[in-house]
NUDONU-335366 format. One record per atom (N, C-alpha, C, CB): z, x, y; residue in one letter. Coordinates in steps of 0.2 Angstrom, whole numbers, padded with zeros to 4 digits, always signed. Glycine has a CB too. Layout:
BEGIN
ZXYa;...
***
This chain:
BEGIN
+0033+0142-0049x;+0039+0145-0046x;+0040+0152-0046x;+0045+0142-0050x;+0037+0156-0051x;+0037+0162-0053x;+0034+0167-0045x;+0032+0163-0060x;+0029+0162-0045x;+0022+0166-0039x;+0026+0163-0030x;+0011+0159-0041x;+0031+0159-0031x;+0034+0160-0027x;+0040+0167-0025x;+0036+0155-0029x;+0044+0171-0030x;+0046+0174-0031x;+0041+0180-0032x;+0049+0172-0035x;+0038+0179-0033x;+0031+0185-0034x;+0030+0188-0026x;+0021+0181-0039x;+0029+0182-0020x;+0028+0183-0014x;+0032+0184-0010x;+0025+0179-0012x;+0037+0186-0013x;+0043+0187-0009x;+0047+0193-0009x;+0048+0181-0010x;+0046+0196-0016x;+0051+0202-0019x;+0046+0210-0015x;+0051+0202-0030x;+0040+0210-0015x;+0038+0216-0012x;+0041+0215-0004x;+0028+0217-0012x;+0043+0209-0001x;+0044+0209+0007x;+0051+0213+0005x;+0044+0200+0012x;+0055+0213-0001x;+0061+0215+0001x;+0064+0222-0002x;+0066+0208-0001x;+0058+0224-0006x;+0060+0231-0009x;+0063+0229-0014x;+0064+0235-0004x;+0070+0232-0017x;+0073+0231-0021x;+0079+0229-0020x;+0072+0235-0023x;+0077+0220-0015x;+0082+0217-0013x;+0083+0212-0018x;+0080+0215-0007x;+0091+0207-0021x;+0095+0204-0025x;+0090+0198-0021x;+0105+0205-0024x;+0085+0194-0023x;+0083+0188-0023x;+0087+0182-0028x;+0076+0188-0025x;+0091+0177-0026x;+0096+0175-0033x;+0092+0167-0032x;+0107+0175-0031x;+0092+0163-0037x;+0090+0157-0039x;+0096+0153-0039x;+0087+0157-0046x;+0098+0148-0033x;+0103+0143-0038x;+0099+0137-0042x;+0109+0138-0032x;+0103+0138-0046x;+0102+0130-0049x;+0108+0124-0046x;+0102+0130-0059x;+0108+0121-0045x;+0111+0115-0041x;+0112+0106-0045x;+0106+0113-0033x;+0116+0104-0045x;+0120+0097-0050x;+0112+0093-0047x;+0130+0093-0046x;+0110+0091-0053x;+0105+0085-0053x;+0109+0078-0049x;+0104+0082-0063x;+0104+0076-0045x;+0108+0072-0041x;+0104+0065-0042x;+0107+0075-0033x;+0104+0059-0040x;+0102+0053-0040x;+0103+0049-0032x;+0104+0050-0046x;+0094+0045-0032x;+0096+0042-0023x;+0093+0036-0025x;+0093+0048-0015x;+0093+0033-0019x;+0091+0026-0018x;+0087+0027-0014x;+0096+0019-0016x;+0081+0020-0010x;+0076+0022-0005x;+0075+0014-0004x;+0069+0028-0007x;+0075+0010+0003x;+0074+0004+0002x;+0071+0003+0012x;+0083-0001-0002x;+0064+0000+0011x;+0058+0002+0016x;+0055-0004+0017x;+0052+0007+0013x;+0053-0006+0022x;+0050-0012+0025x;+0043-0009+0029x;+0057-0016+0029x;+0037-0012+0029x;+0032-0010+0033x;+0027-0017+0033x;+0029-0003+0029x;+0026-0017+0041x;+0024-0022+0044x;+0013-0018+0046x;+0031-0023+0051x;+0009-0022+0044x;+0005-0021+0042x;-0001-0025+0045x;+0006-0021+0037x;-0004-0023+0052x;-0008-0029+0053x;-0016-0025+0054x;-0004-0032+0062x;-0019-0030+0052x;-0027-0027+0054x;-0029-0028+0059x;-0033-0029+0050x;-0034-0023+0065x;-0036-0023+0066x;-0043-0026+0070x;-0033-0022+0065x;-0049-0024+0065x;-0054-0024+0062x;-0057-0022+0056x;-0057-0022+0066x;-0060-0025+0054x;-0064-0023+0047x;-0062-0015+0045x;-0074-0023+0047x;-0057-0011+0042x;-0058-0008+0040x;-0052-0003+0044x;-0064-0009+0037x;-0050-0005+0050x;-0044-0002+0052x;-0038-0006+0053x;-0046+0000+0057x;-0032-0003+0052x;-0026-0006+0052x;-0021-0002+0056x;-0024-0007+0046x;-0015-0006+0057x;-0010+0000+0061x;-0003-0004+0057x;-0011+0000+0071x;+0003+0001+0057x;+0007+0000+0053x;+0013+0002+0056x;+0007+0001+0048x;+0017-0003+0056x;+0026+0001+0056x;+0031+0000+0051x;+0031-0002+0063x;+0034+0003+0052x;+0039+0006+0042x;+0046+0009+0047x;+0034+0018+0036x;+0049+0005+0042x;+0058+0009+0041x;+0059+0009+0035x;+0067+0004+0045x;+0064+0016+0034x;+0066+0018+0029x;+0074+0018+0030x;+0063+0025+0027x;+0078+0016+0023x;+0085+0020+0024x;+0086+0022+0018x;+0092+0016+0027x;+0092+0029+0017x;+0091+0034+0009x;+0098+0035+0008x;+0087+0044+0009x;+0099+0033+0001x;+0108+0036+0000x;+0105+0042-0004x;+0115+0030-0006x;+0109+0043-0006x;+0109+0050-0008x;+0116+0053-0013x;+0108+0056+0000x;+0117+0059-0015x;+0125+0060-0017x;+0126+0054-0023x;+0133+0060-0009x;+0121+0054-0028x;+0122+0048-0035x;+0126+0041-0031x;+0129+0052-0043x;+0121+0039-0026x;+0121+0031-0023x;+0127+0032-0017x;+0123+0024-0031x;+0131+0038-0016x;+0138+0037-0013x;+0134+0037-0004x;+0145+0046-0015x;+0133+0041-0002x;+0133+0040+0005x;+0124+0042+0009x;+0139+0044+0008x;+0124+0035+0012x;+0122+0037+0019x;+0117+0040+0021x;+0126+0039+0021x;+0111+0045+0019x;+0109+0051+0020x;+0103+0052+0025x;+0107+0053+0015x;+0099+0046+0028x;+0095+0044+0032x;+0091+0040+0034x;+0093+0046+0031x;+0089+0040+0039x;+0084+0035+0041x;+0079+0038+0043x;+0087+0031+0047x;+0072+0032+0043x;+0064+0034+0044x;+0064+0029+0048x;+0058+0034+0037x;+0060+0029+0056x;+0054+0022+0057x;+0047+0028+0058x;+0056+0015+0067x;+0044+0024+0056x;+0037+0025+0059x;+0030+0023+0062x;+0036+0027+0057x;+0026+0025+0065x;+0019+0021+0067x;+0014+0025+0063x;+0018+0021+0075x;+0008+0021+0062x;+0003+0023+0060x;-0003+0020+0061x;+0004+0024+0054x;-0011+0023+0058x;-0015+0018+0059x;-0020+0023+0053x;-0017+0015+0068x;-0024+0017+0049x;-0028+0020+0044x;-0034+0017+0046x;-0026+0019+0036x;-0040+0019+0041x;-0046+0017+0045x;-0050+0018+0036x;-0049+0024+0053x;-0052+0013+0033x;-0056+0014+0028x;-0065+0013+0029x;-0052+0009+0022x;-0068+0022+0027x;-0072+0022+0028x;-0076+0017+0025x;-0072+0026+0027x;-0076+0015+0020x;-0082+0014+0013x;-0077+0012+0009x;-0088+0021+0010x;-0081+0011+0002x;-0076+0011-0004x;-0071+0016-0007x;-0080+0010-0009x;-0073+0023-0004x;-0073+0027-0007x;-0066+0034-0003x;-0080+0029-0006x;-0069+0032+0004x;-0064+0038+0009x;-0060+0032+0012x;-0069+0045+0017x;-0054+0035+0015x;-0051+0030+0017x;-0044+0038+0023x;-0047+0023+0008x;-0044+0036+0029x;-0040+0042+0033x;-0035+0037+0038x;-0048+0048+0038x;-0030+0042+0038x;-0024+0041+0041x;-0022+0044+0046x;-0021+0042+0038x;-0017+0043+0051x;-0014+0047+0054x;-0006+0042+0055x;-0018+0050+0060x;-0002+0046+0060x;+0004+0043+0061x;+0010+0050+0064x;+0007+0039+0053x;+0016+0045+0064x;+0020+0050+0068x;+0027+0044+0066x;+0018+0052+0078x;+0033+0050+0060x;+0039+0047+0059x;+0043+0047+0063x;+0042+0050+0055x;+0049+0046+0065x;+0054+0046+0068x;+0061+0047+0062x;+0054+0041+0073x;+0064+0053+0062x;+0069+0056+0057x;+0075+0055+0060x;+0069+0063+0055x;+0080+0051+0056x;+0088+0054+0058x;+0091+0058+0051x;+0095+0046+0061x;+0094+0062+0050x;+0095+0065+0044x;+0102+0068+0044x;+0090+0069+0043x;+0105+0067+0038x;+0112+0070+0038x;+0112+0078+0037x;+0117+0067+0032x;+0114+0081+0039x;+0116+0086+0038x;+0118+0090+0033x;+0118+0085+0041x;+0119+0097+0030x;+0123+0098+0026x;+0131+0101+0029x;+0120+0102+0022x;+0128+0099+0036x;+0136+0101+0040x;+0140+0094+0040x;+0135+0104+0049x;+0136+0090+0038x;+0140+0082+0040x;+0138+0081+0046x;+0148+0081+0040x;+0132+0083+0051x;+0130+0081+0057x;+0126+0077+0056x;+0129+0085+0063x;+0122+0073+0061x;+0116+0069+0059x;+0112+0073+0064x;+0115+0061+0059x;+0106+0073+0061x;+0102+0078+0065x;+0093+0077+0067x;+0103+0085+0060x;+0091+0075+0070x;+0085+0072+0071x;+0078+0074+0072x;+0085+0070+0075x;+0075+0073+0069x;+0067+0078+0066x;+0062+0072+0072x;+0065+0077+0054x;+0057+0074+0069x;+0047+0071+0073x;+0047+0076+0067x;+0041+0075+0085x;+0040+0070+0065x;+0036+0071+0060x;+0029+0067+0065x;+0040+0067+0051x;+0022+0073+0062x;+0016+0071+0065x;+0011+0072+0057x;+0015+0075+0073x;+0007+0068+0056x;+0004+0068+0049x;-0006+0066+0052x;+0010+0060+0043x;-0008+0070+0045x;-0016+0065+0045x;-0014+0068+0037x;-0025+0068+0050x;-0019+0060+0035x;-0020+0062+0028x;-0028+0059+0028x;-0015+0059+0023x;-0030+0060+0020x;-0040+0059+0017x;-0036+0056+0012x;-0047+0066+0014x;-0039+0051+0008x;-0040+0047+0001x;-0044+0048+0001x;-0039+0042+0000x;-0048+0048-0007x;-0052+0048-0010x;-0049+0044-0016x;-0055+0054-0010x;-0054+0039-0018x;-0052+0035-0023x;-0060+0033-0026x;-0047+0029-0019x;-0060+0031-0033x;-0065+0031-0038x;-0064+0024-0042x;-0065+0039-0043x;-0068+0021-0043x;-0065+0014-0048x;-0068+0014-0053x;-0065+0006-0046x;-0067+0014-0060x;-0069+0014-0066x;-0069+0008-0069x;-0066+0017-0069x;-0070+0003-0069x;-0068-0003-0072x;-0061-0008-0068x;-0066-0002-0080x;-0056-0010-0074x;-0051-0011-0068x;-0045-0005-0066x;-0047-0017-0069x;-0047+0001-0067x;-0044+0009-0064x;-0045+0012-0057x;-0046+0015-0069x;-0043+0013-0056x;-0044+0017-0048x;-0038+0023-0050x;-0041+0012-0040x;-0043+0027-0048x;-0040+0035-0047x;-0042+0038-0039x;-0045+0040-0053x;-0035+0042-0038x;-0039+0043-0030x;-0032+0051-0029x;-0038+0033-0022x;-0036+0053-0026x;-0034+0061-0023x;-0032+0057-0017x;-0041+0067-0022x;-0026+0061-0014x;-0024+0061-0005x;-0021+0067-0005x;-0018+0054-0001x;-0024+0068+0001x;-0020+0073+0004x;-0017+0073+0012x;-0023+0077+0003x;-0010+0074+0014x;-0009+0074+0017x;-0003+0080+0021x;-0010+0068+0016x;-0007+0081+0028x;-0005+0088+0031x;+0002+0084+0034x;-0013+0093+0038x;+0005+0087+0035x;+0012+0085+0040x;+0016+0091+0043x;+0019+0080+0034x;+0018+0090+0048x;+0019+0095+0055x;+0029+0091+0057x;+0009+0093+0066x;+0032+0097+0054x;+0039+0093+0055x;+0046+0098+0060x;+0042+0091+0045x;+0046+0094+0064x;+0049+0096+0071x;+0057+0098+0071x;+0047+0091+0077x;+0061+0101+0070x;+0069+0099+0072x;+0070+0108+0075x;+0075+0096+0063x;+0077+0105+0079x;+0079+0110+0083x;+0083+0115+0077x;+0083+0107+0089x;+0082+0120+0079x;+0087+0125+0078x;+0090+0129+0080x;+0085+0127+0076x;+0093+0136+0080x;+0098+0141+0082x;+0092+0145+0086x;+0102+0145+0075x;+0093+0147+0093x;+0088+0152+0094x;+0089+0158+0093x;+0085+0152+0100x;+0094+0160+0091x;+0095+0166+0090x;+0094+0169+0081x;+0103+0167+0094x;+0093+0163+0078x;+0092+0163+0071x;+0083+0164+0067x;+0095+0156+0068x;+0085+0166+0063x;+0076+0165+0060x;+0076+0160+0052x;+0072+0175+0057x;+0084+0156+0049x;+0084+0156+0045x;+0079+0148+0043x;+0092+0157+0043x;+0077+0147+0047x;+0073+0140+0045x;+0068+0139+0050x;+0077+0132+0045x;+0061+0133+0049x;+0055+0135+0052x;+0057+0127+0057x;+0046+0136+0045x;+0058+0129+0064x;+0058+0126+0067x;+0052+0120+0067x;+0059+0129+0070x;+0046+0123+0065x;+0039+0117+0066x;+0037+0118+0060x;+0031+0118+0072x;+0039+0116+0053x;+0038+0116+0048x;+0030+0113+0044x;+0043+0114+0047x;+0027+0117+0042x;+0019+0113+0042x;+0020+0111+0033x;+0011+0120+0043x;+0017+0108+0030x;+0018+0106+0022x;+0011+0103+0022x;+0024+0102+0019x;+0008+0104+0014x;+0003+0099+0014x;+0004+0096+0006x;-0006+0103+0015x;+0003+0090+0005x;+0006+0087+0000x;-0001+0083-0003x;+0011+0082+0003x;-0001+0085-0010x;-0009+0083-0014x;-0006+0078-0019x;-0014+0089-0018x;-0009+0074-0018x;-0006+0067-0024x;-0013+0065-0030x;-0004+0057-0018x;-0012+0065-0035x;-0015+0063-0039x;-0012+0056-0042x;-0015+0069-0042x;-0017+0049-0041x;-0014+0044-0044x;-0019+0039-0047x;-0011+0040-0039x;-0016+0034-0053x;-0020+0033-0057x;-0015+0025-0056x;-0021+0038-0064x;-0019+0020-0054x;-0019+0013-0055x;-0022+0007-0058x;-0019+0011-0049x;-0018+0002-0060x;-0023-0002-0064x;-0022-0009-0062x;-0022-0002-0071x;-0027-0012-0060x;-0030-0016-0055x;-0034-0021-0059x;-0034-0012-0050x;-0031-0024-0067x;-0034-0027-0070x;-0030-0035-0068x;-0035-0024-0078x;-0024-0035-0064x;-0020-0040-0062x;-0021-0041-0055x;-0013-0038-0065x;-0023-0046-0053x;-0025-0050-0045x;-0016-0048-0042x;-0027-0063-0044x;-0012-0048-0046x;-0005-0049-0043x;+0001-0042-0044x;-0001-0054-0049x;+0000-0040-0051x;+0004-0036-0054x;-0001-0030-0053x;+0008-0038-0062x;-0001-0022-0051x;-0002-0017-0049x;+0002-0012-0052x;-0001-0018-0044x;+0002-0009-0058x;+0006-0006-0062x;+0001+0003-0057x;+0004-0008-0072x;+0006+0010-0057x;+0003+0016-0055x;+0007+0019-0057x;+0002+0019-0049x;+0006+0027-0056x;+0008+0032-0059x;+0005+0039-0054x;+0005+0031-0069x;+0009+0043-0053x;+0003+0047-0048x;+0011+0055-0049x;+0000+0042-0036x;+0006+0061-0048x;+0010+0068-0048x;+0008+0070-0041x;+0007+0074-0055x;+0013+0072-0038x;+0012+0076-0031x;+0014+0083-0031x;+0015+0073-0026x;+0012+0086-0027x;+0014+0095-0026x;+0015+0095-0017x;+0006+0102-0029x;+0019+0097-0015x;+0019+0099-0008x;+0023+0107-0008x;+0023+0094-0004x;+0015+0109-0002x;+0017+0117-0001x;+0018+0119+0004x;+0013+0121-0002x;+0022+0123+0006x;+0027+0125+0011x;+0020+0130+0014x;+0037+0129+0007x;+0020+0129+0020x;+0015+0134+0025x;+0019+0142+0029x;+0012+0129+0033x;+0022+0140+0032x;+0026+0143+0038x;+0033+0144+0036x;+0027+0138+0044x;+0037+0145+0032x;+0045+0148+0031x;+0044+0154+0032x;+0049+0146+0024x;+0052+0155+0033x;+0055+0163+0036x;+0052+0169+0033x;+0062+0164+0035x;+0051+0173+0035x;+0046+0179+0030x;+0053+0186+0032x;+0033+0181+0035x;+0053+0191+0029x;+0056+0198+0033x;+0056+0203+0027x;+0064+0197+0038x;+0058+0209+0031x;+0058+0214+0026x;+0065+0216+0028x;+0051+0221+0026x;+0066+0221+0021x;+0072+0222+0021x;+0076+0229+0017x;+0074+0217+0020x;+0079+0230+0015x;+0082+0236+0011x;+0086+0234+0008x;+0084+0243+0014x;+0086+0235+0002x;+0095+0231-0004x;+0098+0239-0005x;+0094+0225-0015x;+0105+0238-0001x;+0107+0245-0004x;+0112+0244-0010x;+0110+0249+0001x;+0110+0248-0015x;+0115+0247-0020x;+0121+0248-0020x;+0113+0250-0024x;+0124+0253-0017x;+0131+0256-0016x;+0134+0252-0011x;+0131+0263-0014x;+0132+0249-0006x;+0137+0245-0003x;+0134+0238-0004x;+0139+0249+0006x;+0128+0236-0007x;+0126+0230-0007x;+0127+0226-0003x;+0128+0227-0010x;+0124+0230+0001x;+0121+0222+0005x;+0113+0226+0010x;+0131+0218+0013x;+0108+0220+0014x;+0102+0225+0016x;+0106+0227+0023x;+0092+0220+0018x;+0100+0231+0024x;+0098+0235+0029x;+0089+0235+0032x;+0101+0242+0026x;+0091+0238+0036x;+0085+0238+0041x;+0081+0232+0041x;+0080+0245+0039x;+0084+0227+0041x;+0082+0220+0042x;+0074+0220+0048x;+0090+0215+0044x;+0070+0216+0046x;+0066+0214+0052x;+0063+0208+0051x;+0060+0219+0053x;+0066+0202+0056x;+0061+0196+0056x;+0054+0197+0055x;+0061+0194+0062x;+0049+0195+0052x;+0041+0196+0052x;+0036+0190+0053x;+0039+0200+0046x;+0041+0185+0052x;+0038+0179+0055x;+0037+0174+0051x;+0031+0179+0058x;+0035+0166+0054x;+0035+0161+0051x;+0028+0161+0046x;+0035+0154+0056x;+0026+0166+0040x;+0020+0166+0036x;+0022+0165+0027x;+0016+0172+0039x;+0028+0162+0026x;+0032+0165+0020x;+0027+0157+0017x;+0043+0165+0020x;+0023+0155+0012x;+0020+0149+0008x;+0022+0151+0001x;+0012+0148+0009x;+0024+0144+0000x;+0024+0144-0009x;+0025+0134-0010x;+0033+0150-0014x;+0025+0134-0017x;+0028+0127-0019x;+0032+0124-0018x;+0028+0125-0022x;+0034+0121-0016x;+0043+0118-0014x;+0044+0114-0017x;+0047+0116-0007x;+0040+0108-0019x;+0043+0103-0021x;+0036+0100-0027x;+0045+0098-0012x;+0038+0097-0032x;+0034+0094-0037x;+0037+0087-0040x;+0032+0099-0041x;+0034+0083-0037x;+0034+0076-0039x;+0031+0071-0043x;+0034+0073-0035x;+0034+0065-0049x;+0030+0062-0052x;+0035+0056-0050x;+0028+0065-0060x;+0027+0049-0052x;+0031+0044-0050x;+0029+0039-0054x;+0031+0043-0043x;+0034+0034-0055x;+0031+0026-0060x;+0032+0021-0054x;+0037+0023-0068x;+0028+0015-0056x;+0029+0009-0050x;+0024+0005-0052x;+0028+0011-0043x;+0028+0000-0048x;+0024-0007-0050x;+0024-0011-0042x;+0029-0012-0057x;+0018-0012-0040x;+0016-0016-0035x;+0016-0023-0036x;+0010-0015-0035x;+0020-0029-0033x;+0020-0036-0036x;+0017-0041-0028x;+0030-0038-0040x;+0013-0041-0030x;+0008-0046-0023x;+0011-0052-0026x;-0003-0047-0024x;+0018-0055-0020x;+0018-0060-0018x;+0015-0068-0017x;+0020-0058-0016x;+0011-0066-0010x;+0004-0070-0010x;-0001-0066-0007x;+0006-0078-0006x;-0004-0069+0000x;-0008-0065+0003x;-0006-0061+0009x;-0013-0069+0006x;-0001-0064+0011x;+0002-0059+0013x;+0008-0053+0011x;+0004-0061+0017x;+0015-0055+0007x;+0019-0053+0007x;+0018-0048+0001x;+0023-0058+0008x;+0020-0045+0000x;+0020-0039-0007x;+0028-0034-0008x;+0013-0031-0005x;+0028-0035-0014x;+0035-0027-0015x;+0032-0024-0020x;+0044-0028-0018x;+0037-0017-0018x;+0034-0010-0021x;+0042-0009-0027x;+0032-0002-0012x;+0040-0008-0030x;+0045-0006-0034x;+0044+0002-0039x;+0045-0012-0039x;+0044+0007-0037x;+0044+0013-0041x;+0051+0019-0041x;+0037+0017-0038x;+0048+0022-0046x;+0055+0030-0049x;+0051+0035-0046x;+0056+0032-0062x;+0057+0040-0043x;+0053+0046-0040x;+0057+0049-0047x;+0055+0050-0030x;+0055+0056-0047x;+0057+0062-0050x;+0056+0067-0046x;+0054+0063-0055x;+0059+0073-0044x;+0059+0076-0039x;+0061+0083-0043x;+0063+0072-0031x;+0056+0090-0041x;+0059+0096-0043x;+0058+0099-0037x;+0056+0099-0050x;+0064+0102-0033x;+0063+0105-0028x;+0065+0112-0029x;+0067+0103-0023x;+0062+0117-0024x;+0062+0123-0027x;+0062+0126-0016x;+0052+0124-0034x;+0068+0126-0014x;+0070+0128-0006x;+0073+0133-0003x;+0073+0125-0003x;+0069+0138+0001x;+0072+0144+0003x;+0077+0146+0008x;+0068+0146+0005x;+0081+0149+0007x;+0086+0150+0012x;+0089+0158+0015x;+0092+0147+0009x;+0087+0159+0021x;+0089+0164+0023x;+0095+0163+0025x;+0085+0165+0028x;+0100+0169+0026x;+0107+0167+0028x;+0107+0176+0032x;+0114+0163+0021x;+0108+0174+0040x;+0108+0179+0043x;+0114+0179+0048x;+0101+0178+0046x;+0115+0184+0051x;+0123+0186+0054x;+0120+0181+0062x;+0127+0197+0056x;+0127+0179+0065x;+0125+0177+0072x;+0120+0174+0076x;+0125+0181+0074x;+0116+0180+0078x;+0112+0182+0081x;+0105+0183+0077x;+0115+0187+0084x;+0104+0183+0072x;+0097+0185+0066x;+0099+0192+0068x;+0087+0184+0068x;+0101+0196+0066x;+0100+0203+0067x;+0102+0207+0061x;+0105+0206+0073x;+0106+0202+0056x;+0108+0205+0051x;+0108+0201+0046x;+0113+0207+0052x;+0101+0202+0040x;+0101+0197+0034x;+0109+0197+0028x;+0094+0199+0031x;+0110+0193+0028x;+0117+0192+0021x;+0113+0192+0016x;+0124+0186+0020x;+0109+0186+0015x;+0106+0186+0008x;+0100+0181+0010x;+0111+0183+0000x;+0099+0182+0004x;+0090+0177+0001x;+0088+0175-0003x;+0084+0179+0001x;+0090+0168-0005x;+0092+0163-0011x;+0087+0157-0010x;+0100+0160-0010x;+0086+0153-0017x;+0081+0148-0017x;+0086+0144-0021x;+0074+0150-0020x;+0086+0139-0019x;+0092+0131-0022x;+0083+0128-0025x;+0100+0123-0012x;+0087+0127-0031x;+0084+0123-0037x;+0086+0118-0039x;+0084+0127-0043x;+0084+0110-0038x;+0086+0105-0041x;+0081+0101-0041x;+0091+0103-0040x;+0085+0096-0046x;+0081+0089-0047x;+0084+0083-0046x;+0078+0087-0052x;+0078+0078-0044x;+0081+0073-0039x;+0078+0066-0043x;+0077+0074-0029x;+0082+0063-0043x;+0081+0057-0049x;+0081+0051-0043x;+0088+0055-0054x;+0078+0045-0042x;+0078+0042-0036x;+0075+0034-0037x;+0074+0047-0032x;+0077+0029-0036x;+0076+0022-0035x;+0074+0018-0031x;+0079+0021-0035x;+0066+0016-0031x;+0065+0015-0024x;+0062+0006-0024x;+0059+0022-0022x;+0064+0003-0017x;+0061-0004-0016x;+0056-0002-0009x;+0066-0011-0014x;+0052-0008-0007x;+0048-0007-0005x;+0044-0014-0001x;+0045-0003-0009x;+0045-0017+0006x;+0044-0022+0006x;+0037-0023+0009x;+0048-0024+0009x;+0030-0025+0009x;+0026-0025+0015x;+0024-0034+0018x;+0018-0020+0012x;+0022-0034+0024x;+0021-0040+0026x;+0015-0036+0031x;+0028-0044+0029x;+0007-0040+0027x;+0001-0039+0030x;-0001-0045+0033x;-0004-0037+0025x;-0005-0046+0039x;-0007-0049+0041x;-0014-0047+0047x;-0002-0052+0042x;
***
């Protein structure tokens, strides 16, 4: 988080960068994904999500999506897909995103353990203000997962895995903090090239294999977010400040799949 703030304070001179910290929140997540193969070692999938959010009170989003994966060998295994977002707002609007993704697995088996690296690039689309620079309209992020499964049960599927996702493209600019009347000056947009960590996740779960086809997913997110905010007059012509909301996200998740 530091080196986040490290990348940001020479763009602004001896501009007031402020940290909120924000009320620990708790959400739900309850997903259905339909799973059919193809051929030997390719598949294609569709998924709905819905998210409460606000400690279980309301409402916060919907996911469908499509995908299709392609497992090389034992070893590599590659992805791609494209979400579809409806998402509440912090205006109370609902507001609609495109999400376009590829990801790599790498996975290693040790007895009955599997360990496996993914990574995965995601390209996330929503409209904005045109006259604003305070958010990255095509938002790029890459998200690296580190997970550790155990596979000594034909049924039960116990994991555990830590993720990082890193912000590419947010708002960048320079600026002047004047002390005496506090507030900047000689503001200049400089472009979508602002990168740091935004978000760091750990997760527990349990896989339960119904029979041959059916399965649920049962896991705990933990979520430490770390999100930038530009807040500019009107038109972008005039920055007010430049703040990062700090919180953590407690979360409950089900998970249905039907393969065939």
């Amino acid at each position: 988080m530091l080196c986040a703030l490290a990348a940001v304070l020479p763009l602004l001179a001896s501009a007031q960068v402020t940290v909120n910290d924000l009320e620990t929140e708790f959400a739900a997540r309850v997903g259905a994904t339909l799973d059919k193969k193809i051929v030997r070692g390719l598949h294609v999938n569709v998924s709905g999500e819905g998210r409460l959010t606000d400690n279980f009170s309301s409402l916060s989003r919907f996911d469908a999506g499509v995908g299709v994966t392609y497992k090389l060998n034992n070893y590599f295994k590659f992805g791609a897909g494209y979400i579809f977002i409806d998402r509440l707002s912090s205006s109370e609007e609902w507001k609609i995103r495109h999400r376009i993704y590829t990801d790599a697995k790498f996975t290693l088996k040790a007895g009955d353990w599997n360990f496996s690296v993914k990574e995965r690039l995601q390209l996330t689309h929503k409209d904005v203000n045109a006259y604003k620079h305070q958010t990255t309209p095509n938002l790029l992020a890459l998200k690296s997962r580190l997970q550790v499964a155990y596979k000594g049960n034909p049924w039960l599927t116990p994991y555990c895995y830590v993720e990082l996702r890193n912000v590419f493209n947010d708002p960048a600019c320079s600026a002047t903090w004047s002390t005496a009347s506090q507030t900047f000056t000689d503001y200049s947009f400089t472009g979508y090239t602002d990168a740091y960590l935004n978000r760091v996740r750990g997760s527990l779960g349990l896989e339960w294999a119904l029979d041959s086809h059916n399965s649920l997913d049962f896991y705990l997110l933990a979520d430490y977010c770390y999100d930038k905010n530009v807040d500019t007059a009107k038109k972008g012509t005039v920055l007010k400040s430049i703040s990062y909301d700090r919180t953590f996200l407690g979360t409950i998740c089900v998970g249905y799949q039907f393969s065939f």
